[in-house]
Every structure is written in structure tokens, then in C-alpha cells.
C-alpha positions in Angstrom: -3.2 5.5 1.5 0.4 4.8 0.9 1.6 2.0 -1.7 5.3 2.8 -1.4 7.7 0.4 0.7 9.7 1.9 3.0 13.3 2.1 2.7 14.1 -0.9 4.1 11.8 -2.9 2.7 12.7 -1.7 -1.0 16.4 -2.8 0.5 14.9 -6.2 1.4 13.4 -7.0 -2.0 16.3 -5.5 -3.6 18.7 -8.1 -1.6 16.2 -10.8 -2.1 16.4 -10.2 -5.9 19.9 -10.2 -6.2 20.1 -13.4 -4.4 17.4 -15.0 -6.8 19.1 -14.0 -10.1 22.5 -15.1 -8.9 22.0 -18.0 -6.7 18.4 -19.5 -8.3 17.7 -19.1 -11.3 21.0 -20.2 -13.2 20.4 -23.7 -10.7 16.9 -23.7 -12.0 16.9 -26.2 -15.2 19.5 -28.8 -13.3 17.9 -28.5 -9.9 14.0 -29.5 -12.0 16.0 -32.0 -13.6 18.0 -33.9 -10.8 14.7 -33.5 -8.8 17.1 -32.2 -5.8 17.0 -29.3 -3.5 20.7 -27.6 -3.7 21.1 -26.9 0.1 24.1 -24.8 -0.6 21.3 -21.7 -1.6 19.5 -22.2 1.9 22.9 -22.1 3.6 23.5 -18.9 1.2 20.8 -17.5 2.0 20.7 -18.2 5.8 24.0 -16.6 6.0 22.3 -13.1 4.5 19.4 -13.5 6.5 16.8 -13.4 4.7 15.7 -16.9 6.2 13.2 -16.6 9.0 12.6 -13.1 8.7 9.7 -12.9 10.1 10.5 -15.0 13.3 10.9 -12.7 16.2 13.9 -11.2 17.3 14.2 -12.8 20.4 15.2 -16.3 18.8 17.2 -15.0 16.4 15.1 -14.2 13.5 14.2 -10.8 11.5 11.8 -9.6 13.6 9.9 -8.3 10.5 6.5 -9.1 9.2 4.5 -10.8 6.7 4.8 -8.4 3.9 8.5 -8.3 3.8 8.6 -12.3 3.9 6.3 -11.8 1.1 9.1 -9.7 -0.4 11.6 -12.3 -0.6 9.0 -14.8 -1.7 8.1 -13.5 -4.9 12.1 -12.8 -5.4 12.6 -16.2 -4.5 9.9 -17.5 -6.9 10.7 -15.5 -9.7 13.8 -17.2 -10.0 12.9 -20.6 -9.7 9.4 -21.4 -8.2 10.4 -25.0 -6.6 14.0 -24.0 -4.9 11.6 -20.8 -3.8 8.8 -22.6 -2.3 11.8 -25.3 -0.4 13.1 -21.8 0.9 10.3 -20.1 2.0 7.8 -23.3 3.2 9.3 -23.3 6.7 7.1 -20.6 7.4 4.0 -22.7 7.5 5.5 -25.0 9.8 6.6 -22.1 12.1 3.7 -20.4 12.6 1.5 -22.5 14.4 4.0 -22.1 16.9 4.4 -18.6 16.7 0.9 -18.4 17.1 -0.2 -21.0 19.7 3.2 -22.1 21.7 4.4 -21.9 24.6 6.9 -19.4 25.7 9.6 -22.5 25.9 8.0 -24.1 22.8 8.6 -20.5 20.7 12.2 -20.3 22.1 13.3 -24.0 21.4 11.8 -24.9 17.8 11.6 -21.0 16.3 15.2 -20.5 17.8 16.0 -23.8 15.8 14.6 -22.4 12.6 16.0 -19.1 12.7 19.6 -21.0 13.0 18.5 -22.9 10.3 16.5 -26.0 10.3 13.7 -27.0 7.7 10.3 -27.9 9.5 7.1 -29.2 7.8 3.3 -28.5 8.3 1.5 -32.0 8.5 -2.1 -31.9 8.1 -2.6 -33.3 4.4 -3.6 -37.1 4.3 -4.4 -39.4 1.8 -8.0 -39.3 2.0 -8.1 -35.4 3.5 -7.2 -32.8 1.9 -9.6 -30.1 1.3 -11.7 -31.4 3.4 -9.3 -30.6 6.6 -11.3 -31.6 9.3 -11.8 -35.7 7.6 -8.1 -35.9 8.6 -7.8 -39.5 10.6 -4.6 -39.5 12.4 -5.0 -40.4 16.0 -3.6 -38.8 18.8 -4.1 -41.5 21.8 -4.0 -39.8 25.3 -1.1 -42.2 27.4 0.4 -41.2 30.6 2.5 -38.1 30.4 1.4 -37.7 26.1 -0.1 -38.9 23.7 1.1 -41.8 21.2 0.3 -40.5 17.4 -0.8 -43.1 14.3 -1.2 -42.4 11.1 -0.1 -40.7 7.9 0.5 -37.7 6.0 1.0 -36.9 2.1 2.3 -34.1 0.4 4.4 -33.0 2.8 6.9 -30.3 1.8 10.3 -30.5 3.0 9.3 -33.5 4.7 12.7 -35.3 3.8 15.1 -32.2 5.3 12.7 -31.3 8.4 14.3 -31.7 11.7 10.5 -31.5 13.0 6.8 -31.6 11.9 4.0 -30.0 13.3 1.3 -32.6 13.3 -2.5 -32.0 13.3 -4.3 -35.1 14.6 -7.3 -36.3 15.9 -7.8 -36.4 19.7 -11.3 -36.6 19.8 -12.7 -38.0 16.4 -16.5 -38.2 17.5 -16.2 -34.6 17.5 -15.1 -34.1 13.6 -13.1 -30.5 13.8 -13.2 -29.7 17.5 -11.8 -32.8 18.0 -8.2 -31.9 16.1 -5.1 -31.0 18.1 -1.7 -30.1 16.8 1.8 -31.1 18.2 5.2 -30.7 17.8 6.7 -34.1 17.1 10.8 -34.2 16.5 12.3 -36.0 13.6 14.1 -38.6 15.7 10.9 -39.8 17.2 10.7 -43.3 17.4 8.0 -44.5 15.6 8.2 -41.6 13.0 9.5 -42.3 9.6 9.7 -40.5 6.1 8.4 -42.1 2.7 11.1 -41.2 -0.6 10.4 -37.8 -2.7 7.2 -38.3 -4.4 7.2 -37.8 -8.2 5.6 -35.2 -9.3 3.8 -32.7 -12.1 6.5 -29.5 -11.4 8.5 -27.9 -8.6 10.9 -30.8 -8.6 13.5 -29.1 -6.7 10.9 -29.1 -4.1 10.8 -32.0 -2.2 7.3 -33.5 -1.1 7.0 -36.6 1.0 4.6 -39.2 3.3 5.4 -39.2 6.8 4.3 -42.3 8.6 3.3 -42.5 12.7 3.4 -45.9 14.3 3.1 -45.4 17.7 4.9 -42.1 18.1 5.2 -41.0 21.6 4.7 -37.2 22.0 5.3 -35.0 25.4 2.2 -33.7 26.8 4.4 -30.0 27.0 4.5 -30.9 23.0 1.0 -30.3 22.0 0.4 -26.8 21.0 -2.0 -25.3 22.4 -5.3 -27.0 24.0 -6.9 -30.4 23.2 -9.8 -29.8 20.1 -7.9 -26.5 19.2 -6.2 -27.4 16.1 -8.4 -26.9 13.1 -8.9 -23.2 14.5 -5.0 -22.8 14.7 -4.7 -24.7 10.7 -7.7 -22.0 9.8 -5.6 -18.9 11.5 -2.5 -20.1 10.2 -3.6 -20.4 6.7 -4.9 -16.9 7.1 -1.4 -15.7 7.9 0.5 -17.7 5.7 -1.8 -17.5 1.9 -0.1 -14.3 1.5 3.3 -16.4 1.5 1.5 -18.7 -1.2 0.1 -16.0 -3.6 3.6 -14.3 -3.4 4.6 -17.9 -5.1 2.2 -17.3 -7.8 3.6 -13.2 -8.3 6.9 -14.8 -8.6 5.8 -17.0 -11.3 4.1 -14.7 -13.0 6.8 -12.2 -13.4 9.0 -14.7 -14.5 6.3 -15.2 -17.1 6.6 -11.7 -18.0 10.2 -11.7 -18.0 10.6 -14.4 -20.6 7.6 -13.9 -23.3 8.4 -9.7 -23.4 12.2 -10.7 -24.1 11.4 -13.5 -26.8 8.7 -11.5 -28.4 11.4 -8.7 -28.9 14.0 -10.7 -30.4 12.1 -13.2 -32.5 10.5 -12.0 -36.0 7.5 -14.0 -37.7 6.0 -12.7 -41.2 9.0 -9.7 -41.0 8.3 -8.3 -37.9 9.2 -8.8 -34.5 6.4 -11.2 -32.3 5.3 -8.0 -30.3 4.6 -5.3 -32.8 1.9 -8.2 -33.7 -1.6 -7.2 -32.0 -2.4 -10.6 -30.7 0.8 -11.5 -29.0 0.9 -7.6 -27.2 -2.6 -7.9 -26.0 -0.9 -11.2 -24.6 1.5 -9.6 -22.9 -0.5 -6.3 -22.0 -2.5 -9.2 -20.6 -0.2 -10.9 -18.5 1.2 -7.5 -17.0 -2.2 -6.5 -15.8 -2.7 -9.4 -13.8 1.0 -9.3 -12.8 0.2 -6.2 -11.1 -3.4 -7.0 -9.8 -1.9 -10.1 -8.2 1.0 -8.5 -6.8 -1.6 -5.7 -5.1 -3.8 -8.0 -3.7 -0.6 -10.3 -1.9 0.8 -7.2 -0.7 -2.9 -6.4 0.7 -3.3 -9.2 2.8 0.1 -9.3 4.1 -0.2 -6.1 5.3 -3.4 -7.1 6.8 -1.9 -9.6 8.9 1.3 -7.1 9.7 -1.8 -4.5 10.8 -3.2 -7.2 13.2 -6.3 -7.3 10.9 -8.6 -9.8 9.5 -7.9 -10.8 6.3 -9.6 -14.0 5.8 -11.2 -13.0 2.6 -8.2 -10.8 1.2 -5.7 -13.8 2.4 -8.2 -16.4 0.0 -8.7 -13.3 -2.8 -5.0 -13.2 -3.3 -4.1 -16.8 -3.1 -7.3 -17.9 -5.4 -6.3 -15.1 -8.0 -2.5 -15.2 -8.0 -2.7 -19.2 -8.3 -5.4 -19.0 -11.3 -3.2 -15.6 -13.0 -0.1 -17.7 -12.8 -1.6 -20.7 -14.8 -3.1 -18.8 -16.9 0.3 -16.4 -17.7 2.2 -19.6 -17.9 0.2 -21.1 -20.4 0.4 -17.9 -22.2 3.9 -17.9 -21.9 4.2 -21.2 -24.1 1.9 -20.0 -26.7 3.9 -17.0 -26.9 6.9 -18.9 -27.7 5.0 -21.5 -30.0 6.9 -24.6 -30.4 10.2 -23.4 -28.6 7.5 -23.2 -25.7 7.5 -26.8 -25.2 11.0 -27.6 -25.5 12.8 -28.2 -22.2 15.6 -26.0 -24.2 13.7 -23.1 -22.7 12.1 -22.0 -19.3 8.5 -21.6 -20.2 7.2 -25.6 -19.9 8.8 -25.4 -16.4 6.9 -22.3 -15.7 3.7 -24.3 -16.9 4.7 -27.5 -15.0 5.3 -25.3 -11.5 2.4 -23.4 -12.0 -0.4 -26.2 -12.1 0.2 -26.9 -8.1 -0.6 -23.4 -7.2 -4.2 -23.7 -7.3 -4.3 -27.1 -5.9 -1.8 -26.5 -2.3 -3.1 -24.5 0.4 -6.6 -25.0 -0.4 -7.5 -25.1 -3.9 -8.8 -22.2 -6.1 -12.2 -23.9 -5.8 -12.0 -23.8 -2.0 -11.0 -20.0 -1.9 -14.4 -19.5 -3.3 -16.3 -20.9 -0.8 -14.3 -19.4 2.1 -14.9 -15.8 0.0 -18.8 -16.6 -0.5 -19.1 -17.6 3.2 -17.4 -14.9 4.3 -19.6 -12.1 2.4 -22.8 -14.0 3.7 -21.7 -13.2 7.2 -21.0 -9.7 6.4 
């Protein structure tokens, strides 16, 4: 068993890095503030390709796998969890594609990515959210397509996507075989996007409704076949939870980063805050899930990368990065006491940015049940 990258993977984090500390994390505080994505760091970051990675070669992307996306995600998130997540999101919109398109579907809208343009995954709705297969969007069969109503919530990147992949209903007596997904264009009449919602943390993040009034989709845009959607939203999440625990390593380190450096330099009763038991058992604390977290991303990326299963390693290391991170960045503030919850430093941020992590992508609570079913089938 080997837990060493290879050498260009250690050359991928160590770009990915870079980029974070010099392009993120000093637009961090003003990018929370101003509530705005700075699209000159995806154009940056484009241009040194460590966007799309993991799109195949043959439209212009990385042609790498999971575990180095997974790389560049925790760099990314270290430096600034929102701008991270805006970065590294189009990878849930991609890979339904990936997985389920057609040969001209994968050239067209991957190609597009890999040159650049922000997607979003569309499944979330106002009255579905863990509970994926209540969704009740409807996907009406007309000649030649289908004609979409409905809306979504939560959307990431719903504001910058040039397209959405849509999960709707084509059959709704049949509850989860009767979801389909389709590719649906931006400039689709019909189609329109609500303003940035306000939100807890990852501000720079933008996270919109998307409303469908009569939206006319090709037939050659569904992906995949009719009442095959909630499988492809189940194997997608499969593939993409390792992206969404690598958020929550990012964090976490970041965590690490900033309560080891202020418990060095600031003294309380004559001493500096570390060489006091209670806040190094703190930080001893925070370290060991750091690296717990990190092992068990890494896992079930390379699960993925291995063609593997990793249902239950994908939900193990999304459910336990997500709670870690919390639970490091609440930490974090009491490590810094009162300074903790001034907006003069990073930790609140942290602890703002953190909270979502076990709510997206299936909550915490959810992981458990997909880890419980899954050992009663074993």
C-alpha cells in the first residue's frame, strides 16, 4: 500500500497551492464582504490549467482523475472556501455528462467547460432536497423534446453558468424511476435566473433559483434514457463527494494554519496560548482530524480513479470532513477568544463557511443512512 503522490501529482498540489496563497486568499475578506465571485482568479486559473482537470483529453481538459481534482480542491479551499467551491463546482455539473452523454453531448458541453464556462447541477428544489427523488419539476414529452416547468434552489454558480443540467420528472407516478436529466442552455427561452441568495457563509460563492416556464429542450438533450436520472444523481454524487470533503480538508487546514500561528504569538497569564495544556490538546485535536479527513478524501478519490465502488467511502469522507471542519472551525474561534469573533480576523469566516458543509451534497445526517444501508447489504 502506497500513500505517496506521484511526482506529478505532488507538482499539481504544489501549483494549486501557490495559486491559492497568491490569488485567494489575500481576495478572501473583500470577496465575503462584496458577496462577489472575482472572475479574474477563474480566468487565472484557467490559463494554468488547473480548471477541468479531470475532463478528458479529448475536449481539452487534464485528462487526470478524481484524486488530483481533489488536490487542487483542498488548495483551493484552504485559501478561501467560497472562491474555492465557485472554482471547483463545475465539476458536479460536468459529470453527469461525462458519465451518461452522448459522444456529441461529451464533445460540445465538456469541450465548453474545459475552454472555460461555469455550469450548474440542478436537482435541489424548494420542497426537495434530501429527499431527491420528491423533486417536482416536469419534463412534458412534446414533438421532437420535451418542454421543462418548474424550479430549482440553491443552485451554485447558477448566475455565471452558460448551462444547467436539469433533473426532472418525466414520469411522476413512478417517484425515482420516473426522473430524467437534460442538458438545458442558458439562453433557453423560458429559462430564467433568480438574484444571489443571501446567505450564512461562502459569499463569494454565488447560489441562485432557476426558474422553467415552458422551456423547450431537444430530445438529443436528455442525457441518457427516460426514468434514468436519479441513478445518474446517485453515481454522480458517488464520484463527486470526494470533491466535497476535499472542501472540508481545505477548511480545516486553514483552521490549523490560523489557531497554531495565533496560539504561538499571543501570551495569556505569561505564557504563550500553546504551551497551555487545554488550547494544545485543541490543536493536537484539530490536526488529527485534519489528517483523518484528508485520508479518507484521498481514499475515495482514488476509489473512483480505480474504477471501484466507493459509495460508502465517498459518504465516510464527506459526512466526516463536513462534521471535522465545523467542529475545527468552532475551535478555531475559541482558540482566539474574542479576536475570534471579530471580522478583523479570518476565523468567524472559517465558522460561517463551514456550517454549509454538512448541509450540501446530502447532509451529514443523510451520509449515515447511505453508510448504515450500505453495511446491511454487505
Amino acid at each position: 500500500m502506497d500513500f505517496q503522490l506521484n511526482p506529478e501529482q505532488r507538482d499539481i498540489r504544489e501549483l494549486a497551492r501557490r495559486f491559492a496563497d497568491r490569488e485567494i486568499a489575500p481576495r478572501a475578506a473583500e470577496a465575503d464582504r462584496a458577496k462577489r465571485f472575482p472572475t479574474e482568479v477563474h480566468e487565472r486559473a484557467l490559463e494554468l490549467g488547473l480548471l477541468g482537470i479531470n475532463l478528458p483529453e479529448a475536449v481539452g481538459g487534464g485528462g487526470l482523475g478524481c484524486l488530483e481534482l481533489v488536490l487542487v480542491t483542498e488548495a483551493f479551499c484552504r485559501g478561501c472556501l467560497g472562491i474555492g467551491t465557485a472554482l471547483c463546482v463545475n465539476a458536479l455539473a460536468t459529470e453527469p455528462i461525462a458519465i451518461a452523454g452522448s459522444e456529441a453531448q461529451r464533445s460540445h458541453y465538456l469541450g465548453r467547460a474545459a475552454a472555460g464556462a461555469l455550469a450548474s447541477f440542478a436537482l435541489t428544489e424548494p420542497g426537495a432536497g434530501s429527499d431527491v427523488a420528491g423533486i417536482r419539476t416536469r419534463a412534458e414529452r412534446v414533438q421532437d423534446g420535451y418542454l421543462l416547468t418548474g424550479s430549482k434552489l440553491w443552485i451554485s454558480n447558477a448566475s455565471l453558468a452558460e448551462f444547467f443540467v436539469v433533473f426532472a420528472k418525466t414520469d411522476p407516478a413512478a417517484g425515482a424511476r420516473g426522473m430524467t436529466a437534460f442538458i438545458v442552455p442558458r439562453d433557453s427561452a423560458g429559462l430564467s435566473v433568480g438574484e444571489p441568495l443571501g446567505k450564512l457563509g461562502q459569499n463569494a460563492a454565488p447560489t441562485a433559483e432557476v426558474f422553467l416556464e415552458n422551456v423547450f429542450v431537444p430530445e438529443d438533450h436528455r442525457l441518457g434514457e427516460e426514468g434514468s436520472g436519479f441513478a445518474l444523481a446517485m453515481q454522480t454524487f458517488d464520484h463527486s463527494r470526494p470533491m466535497v470533503a476535499a472542501f472540508g480538508v481545505g477548511l480545516i487546514e486553514r483552521c490549523v494554519d490560523e489557531s497554531l500561528a495565533y496560539a504561538t504569538q499571543r501570551n495569556s497569564m505569561g505564557r504563550p496560548l500553546i504551551e497551555h495544556q487545554a488550547i494544545a490538546h485543541k490543536l493536537a485535536e484539530m490536526r488529527m482530524k485534519l489528517e483523518a479527513a484528508r485520508l479518507l478524501t484521498y481514499q475515495s478519490a482514488w476509489r473512483v480513479d480505480q474504477g471501484k465502488p466507493n459509495t460508502v467511502q465517498a459518504s465516510i469522507a464527506k459526512a466526516f470532513a463536513a462534521d471535522a471542519a465545523m467542529w475545527a472551525a468552532t475551535e478555531a474561534v475559541q482558540i482566539f477568544g474574542g479576536m475570534g469573533y471579530s471580522t478583523e480576523y479570518p476565523v468567524e469566516k472559517l465558522f460561517r463557511d463551514a456550517k454549509v458543509l454538512q448541509i450540501y451534497e446530502g447532509t451529514s445526517e443523510i451520509q449515515r443512512n447511505i453508510i448504515a444501508r450500505e453495511m446491511q447489504r454487505a
